[in-house]
C-alpha positions as a Markdown table, in Angstrom:
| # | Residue | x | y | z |
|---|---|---|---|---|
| 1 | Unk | 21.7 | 22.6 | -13.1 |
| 2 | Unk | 18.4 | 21.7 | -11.6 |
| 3 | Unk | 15.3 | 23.1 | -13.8 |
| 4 | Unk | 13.8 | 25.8 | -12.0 |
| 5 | Unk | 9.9 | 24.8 | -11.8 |
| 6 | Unk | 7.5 | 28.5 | -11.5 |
| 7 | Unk | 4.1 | 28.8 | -9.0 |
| 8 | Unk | 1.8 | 29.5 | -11.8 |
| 9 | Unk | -1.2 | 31.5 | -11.3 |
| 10 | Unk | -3.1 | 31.4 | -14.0 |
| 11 | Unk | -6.6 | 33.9 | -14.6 |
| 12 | Unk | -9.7 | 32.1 | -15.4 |
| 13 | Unk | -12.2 | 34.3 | -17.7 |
| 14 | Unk | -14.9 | 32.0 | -18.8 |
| 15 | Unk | -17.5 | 34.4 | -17.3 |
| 16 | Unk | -19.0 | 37.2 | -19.8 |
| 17 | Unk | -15.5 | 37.0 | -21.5 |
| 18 | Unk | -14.3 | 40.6 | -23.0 |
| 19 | Unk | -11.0 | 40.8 | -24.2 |
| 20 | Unk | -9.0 | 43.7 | -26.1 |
| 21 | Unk | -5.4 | 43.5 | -27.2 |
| 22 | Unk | -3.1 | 46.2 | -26.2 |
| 23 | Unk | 0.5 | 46.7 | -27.5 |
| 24 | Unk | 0.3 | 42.9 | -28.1 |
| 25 | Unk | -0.5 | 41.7 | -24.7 |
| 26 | Unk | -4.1 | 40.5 | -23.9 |
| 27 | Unk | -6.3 | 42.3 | -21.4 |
| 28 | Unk | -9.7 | 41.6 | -19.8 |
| 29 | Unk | -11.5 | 44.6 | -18.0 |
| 30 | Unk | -8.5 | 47.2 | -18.4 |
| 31 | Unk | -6.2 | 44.5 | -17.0 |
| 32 | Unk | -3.9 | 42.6 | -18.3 |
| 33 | Unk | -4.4 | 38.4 | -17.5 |
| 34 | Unk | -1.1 | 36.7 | -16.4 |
| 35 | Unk | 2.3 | 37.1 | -18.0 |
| 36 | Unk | 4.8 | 34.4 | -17.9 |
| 37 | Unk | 7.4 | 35.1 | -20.4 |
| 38 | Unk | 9.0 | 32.3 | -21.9 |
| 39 | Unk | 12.8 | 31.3 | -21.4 |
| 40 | Unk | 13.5 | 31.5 | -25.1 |
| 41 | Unk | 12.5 | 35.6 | -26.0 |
| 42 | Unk | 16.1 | 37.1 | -26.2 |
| 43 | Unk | 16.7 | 37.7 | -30.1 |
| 44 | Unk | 13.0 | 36.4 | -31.1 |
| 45 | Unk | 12.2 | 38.8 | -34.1 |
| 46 | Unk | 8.8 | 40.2 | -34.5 |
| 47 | Unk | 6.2 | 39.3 | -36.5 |
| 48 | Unk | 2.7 | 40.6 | -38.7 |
| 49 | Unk | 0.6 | 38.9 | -37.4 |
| 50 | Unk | -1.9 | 37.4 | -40.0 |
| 51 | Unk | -3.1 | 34.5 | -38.8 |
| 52 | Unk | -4.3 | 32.8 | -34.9 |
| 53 | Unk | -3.6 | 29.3 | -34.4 |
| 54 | Unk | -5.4 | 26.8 | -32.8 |
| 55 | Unk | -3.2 | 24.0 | -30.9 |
| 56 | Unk | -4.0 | 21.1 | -28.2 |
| 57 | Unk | -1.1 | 20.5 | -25.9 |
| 58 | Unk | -1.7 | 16.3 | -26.6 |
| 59 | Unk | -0.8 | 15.6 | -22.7 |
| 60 | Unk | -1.9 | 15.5 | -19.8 |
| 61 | Unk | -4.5 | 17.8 | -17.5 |
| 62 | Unk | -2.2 | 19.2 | -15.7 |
| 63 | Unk | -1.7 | 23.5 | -16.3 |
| 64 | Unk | 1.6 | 24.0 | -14.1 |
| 65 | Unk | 3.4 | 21.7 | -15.4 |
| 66 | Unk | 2.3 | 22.4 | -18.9 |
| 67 | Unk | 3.0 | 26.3 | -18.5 |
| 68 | Unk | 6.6 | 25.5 | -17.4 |
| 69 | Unk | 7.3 | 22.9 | -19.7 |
| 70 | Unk | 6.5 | 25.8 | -22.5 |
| 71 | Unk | 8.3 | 28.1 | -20.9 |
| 72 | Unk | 11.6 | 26.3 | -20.5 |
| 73 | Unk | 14.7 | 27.5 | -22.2 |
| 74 | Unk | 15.6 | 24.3 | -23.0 |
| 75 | Unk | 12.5 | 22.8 | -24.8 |
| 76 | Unk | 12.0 | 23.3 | -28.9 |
| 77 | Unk | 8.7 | 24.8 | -28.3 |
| 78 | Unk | 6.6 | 27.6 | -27.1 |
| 79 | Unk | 3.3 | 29.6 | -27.5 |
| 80 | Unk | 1.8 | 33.1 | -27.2 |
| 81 | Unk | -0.9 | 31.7 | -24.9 |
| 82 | Unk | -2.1 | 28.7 | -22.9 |
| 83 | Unk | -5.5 | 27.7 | -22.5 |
| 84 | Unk | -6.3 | 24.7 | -19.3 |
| 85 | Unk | -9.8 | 23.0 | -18.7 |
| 86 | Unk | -11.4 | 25.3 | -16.7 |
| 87 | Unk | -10.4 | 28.1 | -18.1 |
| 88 | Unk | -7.8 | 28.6 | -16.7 |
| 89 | Unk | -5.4 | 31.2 | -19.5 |
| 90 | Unk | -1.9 | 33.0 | -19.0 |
| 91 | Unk | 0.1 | 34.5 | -21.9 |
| 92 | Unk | 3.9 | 33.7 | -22.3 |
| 93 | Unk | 5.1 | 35.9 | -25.4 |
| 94 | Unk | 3.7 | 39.5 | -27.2 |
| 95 | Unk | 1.4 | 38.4 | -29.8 |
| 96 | Unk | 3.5 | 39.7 | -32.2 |
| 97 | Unk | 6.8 | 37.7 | -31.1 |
| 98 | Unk | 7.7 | 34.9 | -33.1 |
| 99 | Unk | 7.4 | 31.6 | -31.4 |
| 100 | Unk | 7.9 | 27.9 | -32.4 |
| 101 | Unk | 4.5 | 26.3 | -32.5 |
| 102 | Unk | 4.5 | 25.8 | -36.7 |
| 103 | Unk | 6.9 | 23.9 | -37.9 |
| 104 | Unk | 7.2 | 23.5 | -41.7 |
| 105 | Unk | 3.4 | 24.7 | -42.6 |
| 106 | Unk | 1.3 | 26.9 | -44.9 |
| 107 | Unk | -1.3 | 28.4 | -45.7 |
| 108 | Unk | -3.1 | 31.0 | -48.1 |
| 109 | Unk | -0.2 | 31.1 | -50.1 |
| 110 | Unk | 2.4 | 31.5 | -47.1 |
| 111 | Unk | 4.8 | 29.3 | -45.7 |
| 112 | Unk | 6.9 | 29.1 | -42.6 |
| 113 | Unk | 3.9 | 30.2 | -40.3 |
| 114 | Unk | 6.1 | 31.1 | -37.5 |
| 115 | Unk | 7.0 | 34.1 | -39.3 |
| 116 | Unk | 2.9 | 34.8 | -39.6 |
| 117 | Unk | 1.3 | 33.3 | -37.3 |
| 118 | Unk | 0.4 | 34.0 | -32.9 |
| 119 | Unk | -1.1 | 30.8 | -31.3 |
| 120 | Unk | -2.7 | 29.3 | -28.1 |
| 121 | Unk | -2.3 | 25.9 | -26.9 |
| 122 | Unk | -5.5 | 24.2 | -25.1 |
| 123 | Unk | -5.0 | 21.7 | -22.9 |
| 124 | Unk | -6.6 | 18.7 | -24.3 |
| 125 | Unk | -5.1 | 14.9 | -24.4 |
| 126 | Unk | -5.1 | 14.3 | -28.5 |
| 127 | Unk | -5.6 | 11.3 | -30.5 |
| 128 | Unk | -6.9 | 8.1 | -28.5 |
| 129 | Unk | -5.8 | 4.4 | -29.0 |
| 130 | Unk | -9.1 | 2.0 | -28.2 |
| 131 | Unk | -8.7 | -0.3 | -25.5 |
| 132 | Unk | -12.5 | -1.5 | -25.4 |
| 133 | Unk | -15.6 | 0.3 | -26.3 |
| 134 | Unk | -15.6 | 3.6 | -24.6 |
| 135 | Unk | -12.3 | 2.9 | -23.5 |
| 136 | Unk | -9.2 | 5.0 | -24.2 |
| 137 | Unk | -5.5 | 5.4 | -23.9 |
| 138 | Unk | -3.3 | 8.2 | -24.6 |
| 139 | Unk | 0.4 | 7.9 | -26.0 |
| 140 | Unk | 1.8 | 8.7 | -22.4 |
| 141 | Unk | -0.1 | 6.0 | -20.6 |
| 142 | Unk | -3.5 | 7.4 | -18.9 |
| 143 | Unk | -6.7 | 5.8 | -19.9 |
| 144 | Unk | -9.8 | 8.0 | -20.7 |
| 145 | Unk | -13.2 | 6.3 | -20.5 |
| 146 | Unk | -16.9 | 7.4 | -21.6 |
| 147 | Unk | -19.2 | 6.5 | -18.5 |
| 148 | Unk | -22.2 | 6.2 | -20.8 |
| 149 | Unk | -20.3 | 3.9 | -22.9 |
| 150 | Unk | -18.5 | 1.7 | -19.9 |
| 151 | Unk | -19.6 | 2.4 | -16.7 |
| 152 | Unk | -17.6 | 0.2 | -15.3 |
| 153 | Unk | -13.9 | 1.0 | -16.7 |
| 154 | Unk | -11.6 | 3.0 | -14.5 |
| 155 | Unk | -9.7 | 5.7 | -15.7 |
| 156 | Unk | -10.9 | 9.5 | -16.4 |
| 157 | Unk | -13.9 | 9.8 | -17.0 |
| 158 | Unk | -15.2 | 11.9 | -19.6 |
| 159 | Unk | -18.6 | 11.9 | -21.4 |
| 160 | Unk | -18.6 | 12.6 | -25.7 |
| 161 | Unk | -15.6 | 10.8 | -26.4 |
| 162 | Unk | -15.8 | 10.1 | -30.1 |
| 163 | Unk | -14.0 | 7.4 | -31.9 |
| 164 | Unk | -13.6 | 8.8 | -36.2 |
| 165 | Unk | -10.8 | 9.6 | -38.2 |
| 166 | Unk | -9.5 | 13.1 | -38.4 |
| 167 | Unk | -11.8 | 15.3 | -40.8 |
| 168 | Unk | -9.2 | 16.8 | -42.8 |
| 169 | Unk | -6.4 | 13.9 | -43.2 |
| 170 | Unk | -8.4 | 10.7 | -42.3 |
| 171 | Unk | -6.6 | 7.8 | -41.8 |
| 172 | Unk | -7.5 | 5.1 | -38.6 |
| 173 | Unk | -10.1 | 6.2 | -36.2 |
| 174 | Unk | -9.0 | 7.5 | -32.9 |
| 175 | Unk | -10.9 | 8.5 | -29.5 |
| 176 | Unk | -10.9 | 12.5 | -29.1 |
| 177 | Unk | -12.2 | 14.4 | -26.1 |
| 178 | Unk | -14.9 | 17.1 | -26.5 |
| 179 | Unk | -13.2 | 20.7 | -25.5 |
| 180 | Unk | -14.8 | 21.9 | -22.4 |
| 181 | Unk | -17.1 | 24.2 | -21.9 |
| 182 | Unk | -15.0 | 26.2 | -20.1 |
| 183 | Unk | -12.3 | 26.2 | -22.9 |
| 184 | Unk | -14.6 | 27.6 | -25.6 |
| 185 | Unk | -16.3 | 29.7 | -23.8 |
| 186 | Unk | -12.8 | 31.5 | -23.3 |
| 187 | Unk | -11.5 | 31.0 | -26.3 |
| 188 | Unk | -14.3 | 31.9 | -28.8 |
| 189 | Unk | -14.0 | 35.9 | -27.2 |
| 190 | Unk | -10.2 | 35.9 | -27.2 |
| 191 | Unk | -10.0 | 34.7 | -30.6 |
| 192 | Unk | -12.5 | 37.6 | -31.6 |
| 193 | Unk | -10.2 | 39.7 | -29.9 |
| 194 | Unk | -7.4 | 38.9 | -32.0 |
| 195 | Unk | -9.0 | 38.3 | -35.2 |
| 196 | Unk | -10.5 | 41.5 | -35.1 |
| 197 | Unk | -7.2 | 43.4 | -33.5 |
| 198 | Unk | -5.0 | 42.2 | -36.5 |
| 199 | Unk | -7.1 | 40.9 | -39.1 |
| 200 | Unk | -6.0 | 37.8 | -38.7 |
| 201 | Unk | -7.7 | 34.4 | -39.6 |
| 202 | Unk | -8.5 | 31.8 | -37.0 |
| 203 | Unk | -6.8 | 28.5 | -37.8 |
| 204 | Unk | -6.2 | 25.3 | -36.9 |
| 205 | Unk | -2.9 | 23.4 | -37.2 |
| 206 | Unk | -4.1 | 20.6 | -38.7 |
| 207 | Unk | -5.0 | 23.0 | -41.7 |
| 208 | Unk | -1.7 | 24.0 | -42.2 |
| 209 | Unk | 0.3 | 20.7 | -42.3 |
| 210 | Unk | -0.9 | 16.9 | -42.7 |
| 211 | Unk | 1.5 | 16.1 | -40.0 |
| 212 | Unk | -0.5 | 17.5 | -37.4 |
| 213 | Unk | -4.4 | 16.2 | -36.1 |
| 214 | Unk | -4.6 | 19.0 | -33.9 |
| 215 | Unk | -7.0 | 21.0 | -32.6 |
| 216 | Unk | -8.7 | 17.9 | -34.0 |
| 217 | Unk | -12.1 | 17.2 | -34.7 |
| 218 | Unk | -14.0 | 18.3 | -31.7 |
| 219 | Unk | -12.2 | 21.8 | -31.8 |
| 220 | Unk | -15.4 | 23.5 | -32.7 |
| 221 | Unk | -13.7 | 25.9 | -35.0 |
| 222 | Unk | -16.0 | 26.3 | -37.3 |
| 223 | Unk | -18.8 | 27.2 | -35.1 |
| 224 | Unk | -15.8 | 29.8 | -33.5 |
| 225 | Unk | -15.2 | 30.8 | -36.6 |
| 226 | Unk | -19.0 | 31.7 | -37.1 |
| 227 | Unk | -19.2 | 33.6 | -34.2 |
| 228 | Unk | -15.9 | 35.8 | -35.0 |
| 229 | Unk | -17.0 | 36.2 | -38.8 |
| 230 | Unk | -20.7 | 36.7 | -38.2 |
| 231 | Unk | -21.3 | 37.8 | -34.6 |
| 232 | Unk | -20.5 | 38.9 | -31.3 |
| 233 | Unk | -20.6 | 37.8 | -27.9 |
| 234 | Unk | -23.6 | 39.8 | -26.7 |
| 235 | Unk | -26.8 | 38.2 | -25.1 |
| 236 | Unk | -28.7 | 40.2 | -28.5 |
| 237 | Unk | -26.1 | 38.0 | -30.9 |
| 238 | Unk | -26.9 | 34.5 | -28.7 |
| 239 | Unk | -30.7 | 35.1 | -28.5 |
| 240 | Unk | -31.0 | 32.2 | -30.7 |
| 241 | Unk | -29.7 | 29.7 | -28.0 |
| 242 | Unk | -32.0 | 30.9 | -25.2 |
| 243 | Unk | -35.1 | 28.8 | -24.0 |
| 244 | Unk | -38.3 | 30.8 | -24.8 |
| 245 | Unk | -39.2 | 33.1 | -21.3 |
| 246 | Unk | -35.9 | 32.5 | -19.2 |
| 247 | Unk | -33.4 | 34.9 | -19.5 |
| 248 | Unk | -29.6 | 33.3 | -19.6 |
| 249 | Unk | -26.2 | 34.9 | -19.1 |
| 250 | Unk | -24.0 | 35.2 | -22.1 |
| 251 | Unk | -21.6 | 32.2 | -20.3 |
| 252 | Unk | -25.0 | 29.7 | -20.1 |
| 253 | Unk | -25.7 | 30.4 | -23.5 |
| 254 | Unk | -22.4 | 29.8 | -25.0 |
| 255 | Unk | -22.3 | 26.5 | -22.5 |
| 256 | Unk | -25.6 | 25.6 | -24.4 |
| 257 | Unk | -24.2 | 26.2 | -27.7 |
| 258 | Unk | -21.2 | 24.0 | -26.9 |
| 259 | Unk | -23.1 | 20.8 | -25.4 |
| 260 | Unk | -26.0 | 21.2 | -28.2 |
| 261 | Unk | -23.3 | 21.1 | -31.1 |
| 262 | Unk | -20.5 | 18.4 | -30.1 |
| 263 | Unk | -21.0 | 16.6 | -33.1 |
């Protein structure tokens, strides 16, 4: 039987991002974003949910085809939620469902995280193999380049690639991609959201497992993690990004933050 491809249409809500959770789905503005359940929910039992997990989908850019590869019935994966480059951000499970984005894993003192733990998956390529300086390729073949590095490679272009090893495991360097500034500008709210909803923790995968580098170490959890623990998105709580006498939306100031902090 041919595999039934869906028209995905996702919301984008990188602009003065509120979110709330209600009975487990995720609404912005008293309505909730797009729903695409995935293939796999019949007999999925529920779940507390104590943690939020931080993924990158390691392939390509491309949201559609990402979405319906997740929600397939016949692939070994899926996820709560779905995160693109621009913003773009669709849910595919109740936050309290139990999905298969863990794998063997732990952390504070439980294992199994599927039984735990909701998750989002942001589209981002992964680890990087160097071709040249500034130069990258990715495991399934397309070649990422920094235009400030080598203005003269073809490829994608994309400017703050970093070449390091991973910050938890180490091991060889790689070339990892900056998250956009669309992508934590979403993400940073929704995460507050769900933190706060279930007094969950916001993790990363890679600190559950040393099999897994992602969401790697231009995530910017930590700094998310600041803003979820310590503040909240209000133009009073970002006042420290702002330039002195020009007034900036909550969206430019959490852009700032972003491109000021990519190290």
């Amino acid at each position: 039987m041919a595999k039934i491809e869906r028209n995905i249409n996702p919301g984008i809500f990188n602009d003065e991002n509120t979110f709330e959770i209600k009975d487990h789905m995720v609404y912005k503005n008293g309505k909730q974003i797009p729903y695409y359940p995935h293939e796999k929910l019949n007999g999925r039992s529920e779940i507390d949910v104590k943690f939020f997990t931080y993924h990158f989908t390691a392939g390509r850019d491309n949201f559609t085809g990402t979405a319906n590869y997740l929600i397939d019935k016949n692939t070994k994966v899926d996820i709560h939620l779905l995160l693109g480059s621009n913003g773009e951000l669709v849910q595919m499970a109740p936050l309290n469902t139990k999905c298969w984005h863990m794998g063997n894993s732990s952390y504070d003192g439980l294992n199994h995280l599927n039984n735990h733990a909701c998750g989002i998956e942001v589209i981002n390529p992964g680890p990087l193999e160097k071709v040249s300086n500034g130069v990258y390729r990715s495991w399934f073949g397309v070649t990422y380049y920094d235009p400030l590095v080598a203005p003269s490679a073809t490829g994608v272009s994309v400017e703050g690639i970093e070449y390091k090893p991973h910050h938890i495991h180490g091991g060889e360097k790689k070339g990892w991609i900056p998250y956009t500034p669309e992508q934590i500008s979403t993400l940073t709210p929704l995460a507050e959201a769900i933190c706060d909803h279930y007094g969950a923790k916001f993790i990363g995968h890679d600190e559950t497992t040393s099999r897994k580098t992602d969401p790697g170490p231009l995530s910017q959890i930590d700094k998310i993690r600041d803003i979820i623990s310590g503040r909240n998105d209000t133009e009073e709580d970002f006042r420290f990004y702002e330039e002195p006498a020009k007034e900036k939306t909550v969206k430019e100031k959490i852009k700032n933050y972003v491109e000021e902090n990519q190290d």
